[in-house]
N, C-alpha and C positions, 0 to 999 in steps of 0.2 A: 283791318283798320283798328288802330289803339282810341279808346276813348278815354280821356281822363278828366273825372269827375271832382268839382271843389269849389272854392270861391278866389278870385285872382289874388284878394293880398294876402291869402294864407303864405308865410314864406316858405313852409316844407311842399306845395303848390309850387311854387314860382322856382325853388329847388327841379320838382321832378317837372316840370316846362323847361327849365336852363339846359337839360342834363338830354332833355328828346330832342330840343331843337340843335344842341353840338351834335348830335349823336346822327342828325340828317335823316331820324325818325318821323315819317307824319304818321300824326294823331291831331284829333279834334276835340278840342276844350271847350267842356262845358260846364258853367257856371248852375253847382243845381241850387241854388235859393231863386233864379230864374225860371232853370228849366227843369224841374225836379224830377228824378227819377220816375218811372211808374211801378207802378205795386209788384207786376210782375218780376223788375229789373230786381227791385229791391228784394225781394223773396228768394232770387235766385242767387244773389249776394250771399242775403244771409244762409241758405242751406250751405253755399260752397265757403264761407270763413267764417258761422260762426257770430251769435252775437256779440260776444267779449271781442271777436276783433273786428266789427263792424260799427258797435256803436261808442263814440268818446264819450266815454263816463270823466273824461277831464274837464270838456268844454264846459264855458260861460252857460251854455244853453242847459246842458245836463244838470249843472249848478241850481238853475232856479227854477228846474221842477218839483212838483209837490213830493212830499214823502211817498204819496199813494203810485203817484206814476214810477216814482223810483224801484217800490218795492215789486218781486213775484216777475220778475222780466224773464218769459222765456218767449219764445219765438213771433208768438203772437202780436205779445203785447208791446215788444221791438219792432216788429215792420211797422205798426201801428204809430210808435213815436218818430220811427225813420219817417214815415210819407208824413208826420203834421210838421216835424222840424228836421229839415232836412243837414240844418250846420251839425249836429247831432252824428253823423257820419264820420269817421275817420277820415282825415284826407290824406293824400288824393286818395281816390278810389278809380285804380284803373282795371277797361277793362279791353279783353285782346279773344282774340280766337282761343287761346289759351285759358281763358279765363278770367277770377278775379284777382286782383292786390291791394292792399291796403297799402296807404304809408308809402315812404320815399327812402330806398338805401340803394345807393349806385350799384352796388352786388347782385341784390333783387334783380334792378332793371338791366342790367349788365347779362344776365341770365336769361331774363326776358327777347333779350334783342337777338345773343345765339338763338335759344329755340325758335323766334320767329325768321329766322334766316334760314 
């Protein structure tokens, strides 16, 4: 079962929703500033991609944290910012028998749909 993790009116979200539901893919969407992750999901996130591709250093949220939180990010002290703010996450964040993915490219998921086949 594919789960794909975001917030609904993120549009690259509603991109990789458009792209599973032609594709006659199920997966279950889940909104994580509701249902947020647990420590261990997100721990095993980041071992398998990685904090540079787990956490959006672009977002609104990443924006108006302190300098202190900004600085000295390794592993730690990213799961730590993942579980207080969860928008903070790349989206989507899918994840599959296969694993995890960040981010939305029809390629990727194109990829994803062979190997689960």
């Amino acid at each position: 079962m594919i789960k794909l993790y975001g917030i609904p009116n993120c549009d690259t979200v509603k991109k990789a929703r458009r792209w599973l539901d032609n594709q006659h893919l199920p997966y279950e969407f889940i909104d994580y500033r509701q249902q947020p992750l647990s420590e261990t999901q997100l721990h095993d996130a980041l071992q398998e991609l990685s904090a540079t591709k787990l956490l959006n250093n672009r977002s609104t949220t990443f924006r108006q944290l302190s300098e202190s939180e900004k600085s000295n990010l390794d592993d730690a002290k990213t799961l730590q910012l993942l579980m207080q703010y969860p928008t903070l996450i790349k989206r989507p964040l899918l994840h599959s028998s296969l694993g995890y993915m960040v981010g939305f490219s029809e390629s990727s998921y194109q990829h994803l749909q062979e190997q689960l086949a």
